[in-house]
N, C-alpha and C positions, 0 to 999 in steps of 0.2 A: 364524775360524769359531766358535772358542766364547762372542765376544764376541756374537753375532748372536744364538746359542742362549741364553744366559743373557739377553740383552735380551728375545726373543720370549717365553719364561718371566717374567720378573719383568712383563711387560707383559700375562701371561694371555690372550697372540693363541692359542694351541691351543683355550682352551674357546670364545673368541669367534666361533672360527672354526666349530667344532663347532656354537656354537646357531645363527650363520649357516644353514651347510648343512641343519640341521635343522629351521629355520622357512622354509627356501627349499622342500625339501621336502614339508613340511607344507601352507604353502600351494598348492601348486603339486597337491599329490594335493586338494583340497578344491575347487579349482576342476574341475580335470580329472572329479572326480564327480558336479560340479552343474551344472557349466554346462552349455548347450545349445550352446553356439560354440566354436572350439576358439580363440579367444581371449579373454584376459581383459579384464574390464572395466578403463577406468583407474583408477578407486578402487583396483580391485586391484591395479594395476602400482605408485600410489603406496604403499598401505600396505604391503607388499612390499619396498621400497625404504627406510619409513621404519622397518619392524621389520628391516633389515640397519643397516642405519645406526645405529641404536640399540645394537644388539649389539656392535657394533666401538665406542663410542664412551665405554667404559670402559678401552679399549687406550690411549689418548692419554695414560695417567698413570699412573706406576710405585706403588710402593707407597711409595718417598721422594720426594714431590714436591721440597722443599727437595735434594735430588741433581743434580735437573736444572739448579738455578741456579748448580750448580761452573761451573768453567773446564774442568775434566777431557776433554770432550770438544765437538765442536761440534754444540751441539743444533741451530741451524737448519735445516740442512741435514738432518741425522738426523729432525728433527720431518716436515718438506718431504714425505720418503721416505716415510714410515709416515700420510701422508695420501693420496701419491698411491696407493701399495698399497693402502691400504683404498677407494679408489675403484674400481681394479681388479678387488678381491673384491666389493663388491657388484653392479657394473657385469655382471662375469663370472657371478658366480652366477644373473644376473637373465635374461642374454640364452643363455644357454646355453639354456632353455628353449622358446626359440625354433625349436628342432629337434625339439623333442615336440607331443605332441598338445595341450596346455595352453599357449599362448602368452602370455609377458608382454612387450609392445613395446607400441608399437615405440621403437627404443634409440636416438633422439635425446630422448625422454620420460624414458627410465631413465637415460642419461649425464647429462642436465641436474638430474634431480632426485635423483640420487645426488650430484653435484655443489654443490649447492647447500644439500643437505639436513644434508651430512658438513660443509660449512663453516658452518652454523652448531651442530653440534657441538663441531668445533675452537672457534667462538666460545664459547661452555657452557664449553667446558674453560679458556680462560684469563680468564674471568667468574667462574665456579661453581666450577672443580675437575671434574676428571675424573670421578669418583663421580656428578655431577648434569650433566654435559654432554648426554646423553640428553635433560633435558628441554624444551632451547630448540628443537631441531628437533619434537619432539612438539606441542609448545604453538604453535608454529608451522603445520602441516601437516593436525591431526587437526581445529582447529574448520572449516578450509578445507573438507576431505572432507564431515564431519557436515554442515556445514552451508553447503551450496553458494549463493554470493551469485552474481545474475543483476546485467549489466551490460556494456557495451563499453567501459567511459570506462578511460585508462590506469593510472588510482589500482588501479583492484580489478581489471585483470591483474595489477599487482605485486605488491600486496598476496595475491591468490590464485595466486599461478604454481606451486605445485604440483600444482594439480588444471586446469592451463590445457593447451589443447592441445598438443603437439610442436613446432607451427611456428608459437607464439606467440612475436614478435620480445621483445616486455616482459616475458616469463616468462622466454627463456634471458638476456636481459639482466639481471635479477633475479638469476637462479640464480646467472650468472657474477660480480657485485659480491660476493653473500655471499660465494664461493667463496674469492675473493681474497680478501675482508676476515678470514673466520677462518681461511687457512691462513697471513698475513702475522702475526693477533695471535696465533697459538698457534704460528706457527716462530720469531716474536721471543721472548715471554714466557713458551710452555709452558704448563702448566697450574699455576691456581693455587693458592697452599699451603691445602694443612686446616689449620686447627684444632687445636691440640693437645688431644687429649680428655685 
């Protein structure tokens, strides 16, 4: 037990979890005040998803990255865990709102692009370093939202599958390669070393 606590600690999951719940919040009173429907728009449900995912996506890396490449312990498996959990908190914190007057779904939308969005995080983190993990799903999702490309052809379902319907086959196909791809290269390799400043 105290190995989990000092892990959760050095990994700073309390405050991430705090700004989670508190831009889940935030959002969620902002819609519940303006909108006229009591569900959200999908921009809403992605941006949502991509400011939880964000928040969690400085957890993926201690404050010794060079620690995680001992032998000491078995990171894969360890890394595995703390990706699936953090899909579980955004997933949770997302759909729980489901039960209020503000609705964010629906949660074949929110599983698929909290899934897809957190692995390319984990990709960021074993590219970038944990510190800048955050920005490949950003860079990713937000020219998608701003700036919505019209079209059927399968390249820009792919290439757009964040902002693609729920029951776009190319979108959760999409979602699910990333997913695999950065929880395969960040449970083999972790995140990668900084810099010695």
């Amino acid at each position: 037990m105290r190995y989990l606590a000092l892990h959760l600690r050095s990994r700073r999951v309390l405050a991430a979890l705090a700004a989670a719940c508190g831009g889940t919040v935030l959002v969620w009173s902002v819609v519940a005040a303006f909108s006229e429907v009591p569900d959200a728009d999908s921009t809403m449900v992605v941006l949502l998803v991509l400011l939880l995912v964000a928040s969690s996506a400085h957890t993926l890396g201690g404050p010794d990255d060079a620690l995680e490449r001992t032998g000491s312990r078995r990171w894969p498996p360890l890394r595995a865990a703390h990706l699936l959990i953090a899909f579980a908190v955004v997933t949770g914190l997302v759909l729980v709102t489901l039960l209020t007057g503000a609705r964010f779904g629906p949660a074949a939308l929110v599983a698929r692009d909290a899934a897809g969005l957190l692995g390319l995080a984990a990709l960021g983190a074993a590219v970038l370093g944990a510190a800048r993990s955050w920005f490949v799903p950003l860079a990713w999702a937000l020219p998608v939202l701003v700036f919505p490309f019209d079209g059927d052809a399968v390249v820009v379902r792919i290439l757009t599958w964040p902002s693609q319907p729920h029951d776009s086959g190319a979108a959760a196909v999409t979602a699910a390669v990333v997913a695999v791809a950065g929880l395969l290269a960040y449970g083999m390799r972790g995140p990668a070393l900084r810099n010695a400043a």
